[in-house]
C-alpha positions as a printed NumPy array, in Angstrom:
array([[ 192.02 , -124.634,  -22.536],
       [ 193.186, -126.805,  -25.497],
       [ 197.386, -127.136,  -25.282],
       [ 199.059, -125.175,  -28.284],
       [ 200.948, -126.504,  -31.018],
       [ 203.859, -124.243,  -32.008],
       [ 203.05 , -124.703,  -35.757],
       [ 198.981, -123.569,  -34.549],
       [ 201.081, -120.696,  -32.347],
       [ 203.743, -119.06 ,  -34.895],
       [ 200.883, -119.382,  -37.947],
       [ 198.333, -117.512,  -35.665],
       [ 200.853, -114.975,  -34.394],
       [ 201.846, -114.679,  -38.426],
       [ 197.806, -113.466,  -39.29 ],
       [ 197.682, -111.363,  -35.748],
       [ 201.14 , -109.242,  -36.878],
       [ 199.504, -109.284,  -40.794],
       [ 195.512, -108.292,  -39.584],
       [ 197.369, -105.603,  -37.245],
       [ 200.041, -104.352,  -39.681],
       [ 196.929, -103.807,  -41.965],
       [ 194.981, -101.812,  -39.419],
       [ 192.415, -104.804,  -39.036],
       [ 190.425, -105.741,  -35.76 ],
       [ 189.919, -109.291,  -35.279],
       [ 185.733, -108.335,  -36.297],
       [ 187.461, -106.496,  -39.364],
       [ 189.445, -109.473,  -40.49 ],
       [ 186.266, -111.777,  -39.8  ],
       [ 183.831, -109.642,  -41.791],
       [ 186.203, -109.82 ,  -45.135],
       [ 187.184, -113.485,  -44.766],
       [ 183.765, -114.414,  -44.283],
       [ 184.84 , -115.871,  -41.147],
       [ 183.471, -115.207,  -37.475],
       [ 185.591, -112.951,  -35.501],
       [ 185.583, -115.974,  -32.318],
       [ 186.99 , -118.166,  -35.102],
       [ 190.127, -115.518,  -35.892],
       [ 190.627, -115.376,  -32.356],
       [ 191.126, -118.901,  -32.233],
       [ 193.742, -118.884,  -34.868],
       [ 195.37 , -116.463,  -33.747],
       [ 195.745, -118.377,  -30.274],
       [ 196.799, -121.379,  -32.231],
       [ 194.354, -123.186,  -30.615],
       [ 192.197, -123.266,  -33.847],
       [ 193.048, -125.438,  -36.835],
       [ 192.25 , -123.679,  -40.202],
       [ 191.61 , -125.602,  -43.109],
       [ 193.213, -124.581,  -46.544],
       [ 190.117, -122.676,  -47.789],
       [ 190.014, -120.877,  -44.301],
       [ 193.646, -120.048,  -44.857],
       [ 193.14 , -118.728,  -48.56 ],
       [ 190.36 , -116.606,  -47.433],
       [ 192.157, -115.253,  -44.414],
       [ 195.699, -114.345,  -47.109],
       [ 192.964, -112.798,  -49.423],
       [ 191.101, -110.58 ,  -47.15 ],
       [ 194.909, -109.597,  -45.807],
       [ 196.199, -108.982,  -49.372],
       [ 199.279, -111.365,  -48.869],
       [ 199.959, -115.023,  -50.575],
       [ 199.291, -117.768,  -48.74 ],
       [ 202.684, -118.88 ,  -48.398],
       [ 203.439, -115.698,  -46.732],
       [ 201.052, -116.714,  -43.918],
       [ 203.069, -119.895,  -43.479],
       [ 206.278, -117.899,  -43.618],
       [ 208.55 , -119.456,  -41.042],
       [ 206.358, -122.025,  -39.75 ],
       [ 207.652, -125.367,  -39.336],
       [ 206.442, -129.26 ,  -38.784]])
């Protein structure tokens, strides 16, 4: 298993408590981010490394801002 960054960590645990707040599975979340549920998983594992469209898509399909997803994440 791939080590975790904690900025990978605290973003992914940022969608999970979003997607879950919002009554989302992880299949849920993938369907309206056009995204494949394995992939969510992954970010939200912080072993997966979204790019910026992936990220805008996930905020979207959430119905937060981006910056909101990045909310207390830190280099």
């Amino acid at each position: 298993m791939p080590e975790q960054d904690p900025i990978l960590r605290k973003f992914g645990g940022n969608v999970k408590k979003l997607r879950e707040r919002k009554g989302y599975t992880q299949e849920k979340l993938g369907e309206t981010a056009s995204l494949d549920p394995t992939y969510v998983s992954g970010i939200e594992r912080g072993v997966r490394n979204p790019g910026i469209k992936n990220v805008a898509r996930i905020a979207k399909a959430l119905g937060v801002t981006t910056s909101k997803l990045v909310e207390g994440v830190a280099a």
